[in-house]
C-alpha positions in Angstrom: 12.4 10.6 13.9 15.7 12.7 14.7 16.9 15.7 13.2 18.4 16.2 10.2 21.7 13.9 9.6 25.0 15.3 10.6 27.6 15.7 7.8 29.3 12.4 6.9 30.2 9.8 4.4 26.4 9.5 2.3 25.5 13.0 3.4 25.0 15.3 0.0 24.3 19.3 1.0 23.9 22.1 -1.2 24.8 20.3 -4.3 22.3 21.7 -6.7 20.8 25.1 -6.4 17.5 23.8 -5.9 19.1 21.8 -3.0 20.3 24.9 -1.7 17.2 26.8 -2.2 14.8 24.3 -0.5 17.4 23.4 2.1 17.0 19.8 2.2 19.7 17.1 3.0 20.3 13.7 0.5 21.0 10.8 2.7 22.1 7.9 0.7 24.4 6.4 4.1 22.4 2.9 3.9 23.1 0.1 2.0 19.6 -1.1 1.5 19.0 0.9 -1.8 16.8 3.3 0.0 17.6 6.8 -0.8 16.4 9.5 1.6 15.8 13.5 1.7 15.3 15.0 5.0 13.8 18.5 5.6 13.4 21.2 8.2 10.0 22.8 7.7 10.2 26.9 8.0 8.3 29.4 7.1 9.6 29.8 3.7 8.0 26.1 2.8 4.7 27.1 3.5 1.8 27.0 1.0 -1.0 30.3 2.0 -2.8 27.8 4.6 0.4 27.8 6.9 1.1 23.8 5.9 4.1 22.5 4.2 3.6 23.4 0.4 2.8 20.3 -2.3 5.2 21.6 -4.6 8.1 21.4 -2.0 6.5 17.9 -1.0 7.0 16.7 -4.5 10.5 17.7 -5.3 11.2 15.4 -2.3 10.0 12.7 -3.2 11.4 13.3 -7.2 14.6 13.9 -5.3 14.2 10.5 -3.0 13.0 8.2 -5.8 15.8 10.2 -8.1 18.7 9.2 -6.0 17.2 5.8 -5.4 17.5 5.1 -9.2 20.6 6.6 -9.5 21.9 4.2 -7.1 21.0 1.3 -9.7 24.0 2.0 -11.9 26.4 3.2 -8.8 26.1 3.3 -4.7 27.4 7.0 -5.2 24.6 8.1 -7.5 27.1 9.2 -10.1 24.6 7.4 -12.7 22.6 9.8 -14.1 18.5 9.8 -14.6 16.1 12.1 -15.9 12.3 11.9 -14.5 9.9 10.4 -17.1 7.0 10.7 -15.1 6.0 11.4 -11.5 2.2 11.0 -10.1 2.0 12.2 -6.1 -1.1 11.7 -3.6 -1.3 14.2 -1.1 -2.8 12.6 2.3 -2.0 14.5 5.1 -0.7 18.4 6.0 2.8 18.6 7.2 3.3 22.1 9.2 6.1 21.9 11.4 9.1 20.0 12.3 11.5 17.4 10.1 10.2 15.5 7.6 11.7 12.7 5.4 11.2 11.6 2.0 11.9 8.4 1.3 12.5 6.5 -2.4 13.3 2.8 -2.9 13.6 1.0 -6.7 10.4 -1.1 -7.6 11.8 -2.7 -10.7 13.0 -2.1 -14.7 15.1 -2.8 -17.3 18.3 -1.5 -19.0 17.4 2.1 -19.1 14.3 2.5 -17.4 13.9 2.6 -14.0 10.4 2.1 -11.8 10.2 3.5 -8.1 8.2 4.4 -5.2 8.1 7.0 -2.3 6.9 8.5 0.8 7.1 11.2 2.6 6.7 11.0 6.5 6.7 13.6 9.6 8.6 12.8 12.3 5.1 11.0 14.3 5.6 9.1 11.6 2.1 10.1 10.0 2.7 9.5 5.7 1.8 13.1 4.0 2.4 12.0 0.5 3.3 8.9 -1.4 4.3 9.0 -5.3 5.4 6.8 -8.3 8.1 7.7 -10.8 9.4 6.3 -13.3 13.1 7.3 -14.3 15.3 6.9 -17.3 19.5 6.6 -17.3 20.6 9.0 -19.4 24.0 8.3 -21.4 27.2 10.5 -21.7 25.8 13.6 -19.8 
């Protein structure tokens, strides 16, 4: 797995202020639906065990399966969607290096919005995988 994406069309930084907090990098560049949030690991994502926090894992993956449903409406995730519901399983510790968190769209309707995610390490090894299930939200 390389390092994070350089800047470029598909490349969303600092956006939000969580964005900019956590430090992580949207990468919607493909056309294949698949949204993805890459991340750096310091010390500042660390949980009291010296791994990669849950809480940090998670909003990846809300992020990754966010953008992926956003994408349903518009390629530029100008739709917008709220998270209904979110379940993540924690598999593996992630310490050092970049990881990615990748969403995709598993099905719906008019205004809901089904997906799955994953979040690798750059071996490849899946730390997390999560389930969410989004809804568009009008005129906001």
């Amino acid at each position: 797995m390389p390092s994070l994406p350089p800047d470029g069309p598909g490349i969303i930084r600092d956006e939000t202020g969580a964005q900019t907090l956590l430090g992580y990098v949207v990468d919607i560049r493909e056309a294949d639906g698949v949204s993805r949030c890459w991340l750096d690991i310091g010390a500042q994502h660390g949980n009291r065990h010296g791994g990669l926090h849950g809480g940090i894992m998670s909003a990846m993956l809300d992020n990754a399966m966010g953008f992926a449903a956003a994408r349903t409406g518009n390629d530029d995730c100008s739709t917008k969607v709220a998270t209904l519901t979110m379940t993540t399983n924690y598999l593996a510790p992630g310490s050092t290096g970049v990881v990615v968190a990748t969403g995709e769209v598993a099905g719906g309707g008019r205004s809901t919005i089904f997906t799955e995610g994953r979040l690798e390490d750059e071996n490849g090894t899946v730390l997390a995988t999560s389930t969410g299930v989004y809804k568009r939200v009008r005129g906001a």
